[in-house]
N, C-alpha and C positions, 0 to 999 in steps of 0.2 A: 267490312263494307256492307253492302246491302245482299237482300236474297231475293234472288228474280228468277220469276217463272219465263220460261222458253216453251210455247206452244206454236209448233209447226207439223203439219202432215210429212215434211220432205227431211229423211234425215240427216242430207247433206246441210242444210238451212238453222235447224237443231245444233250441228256438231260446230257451224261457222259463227252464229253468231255465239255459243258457249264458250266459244276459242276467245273470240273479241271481249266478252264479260269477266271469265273468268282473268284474262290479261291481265285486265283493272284493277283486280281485286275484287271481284263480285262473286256470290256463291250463288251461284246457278243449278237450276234444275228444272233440266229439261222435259217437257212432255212430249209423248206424241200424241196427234189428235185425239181427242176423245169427244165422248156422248156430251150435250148440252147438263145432262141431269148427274157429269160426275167432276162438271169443274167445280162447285159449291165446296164439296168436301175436301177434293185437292187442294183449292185453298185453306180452306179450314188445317188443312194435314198439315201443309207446307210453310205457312204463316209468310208468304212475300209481302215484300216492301213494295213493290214492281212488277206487274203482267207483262210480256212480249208474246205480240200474238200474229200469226198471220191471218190476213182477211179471208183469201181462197181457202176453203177445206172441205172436201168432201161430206162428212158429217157433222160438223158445227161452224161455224164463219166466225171469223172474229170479231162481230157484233154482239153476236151471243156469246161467244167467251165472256167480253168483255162487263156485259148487261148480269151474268150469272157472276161472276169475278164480286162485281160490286155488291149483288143481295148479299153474298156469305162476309164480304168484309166490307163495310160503305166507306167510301173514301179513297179507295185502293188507286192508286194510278195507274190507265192500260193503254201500250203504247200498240199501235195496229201495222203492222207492214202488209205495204198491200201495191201489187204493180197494175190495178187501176186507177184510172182519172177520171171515170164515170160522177160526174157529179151529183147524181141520186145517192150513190153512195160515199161519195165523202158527206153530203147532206145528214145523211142517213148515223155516219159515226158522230159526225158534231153534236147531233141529236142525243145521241149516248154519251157524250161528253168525255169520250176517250181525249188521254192527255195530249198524245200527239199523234199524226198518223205521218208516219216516215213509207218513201216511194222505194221500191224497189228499179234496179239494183242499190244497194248502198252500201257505205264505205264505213269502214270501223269508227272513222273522226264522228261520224255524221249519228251513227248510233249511240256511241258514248258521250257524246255531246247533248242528244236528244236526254240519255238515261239522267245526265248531269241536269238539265232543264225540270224534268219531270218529280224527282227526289230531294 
């Protein structure tokens, strides 16, 4: 199947949704958060089909995942989990032209479905 990156700060968040991916058939590889200036390479490294990225994080958001995701590979699709409804900031992803931005809490149906949409 496909190879998707899992970027989240919370390692329970990391282990749930690689539990739901890998289910499917997906090879998955998980990050934990990291620096805006080391996701280019990780991609590069990892070569995903698929970004999952949480919004809230401590030292990178997943805008800039996202925005850095695309300069290393253009086209890449990044999906954003995020349990705001701030409408600056869904503004703000549509802007980045993230594939879909799924709300937290969600449900396995609802992630594989989006993954299914998105690839």
């Amino acid at each position: 199947m496909s190879r998707i990156v899992v970027v989240d700060d919370s390692k329970f968040m990391r282990n749930l949704l690689t539990r739901f991916l890998e289910g499917a058939g997906h090879e998955v590889f998980p990050w934990e958060e990291l620096a805006a200036s080391e996701v280019g390479g990780r991609v590069r490294e990892d070569q995903p089909d698929l970004v999952i990225t949480d919004f809230q994080m401590p030292r990178c958001n997943g805008l800039t995942v996202a925005r850095m995701a695309r300069l290393a590979k253009p086209g890449l699709p990044v999906v954003v989990l995020t349990a705001t409804h701030d409408p600056m900031v869904m503004e703000a992803l549509r802007r980045q032209e993230v594939s879909c931005i799924l709300h937290k809490p969600l449900s396995a149906e609802a992630l594989l479905e989006a993954v299914r949409d998105v690839l």
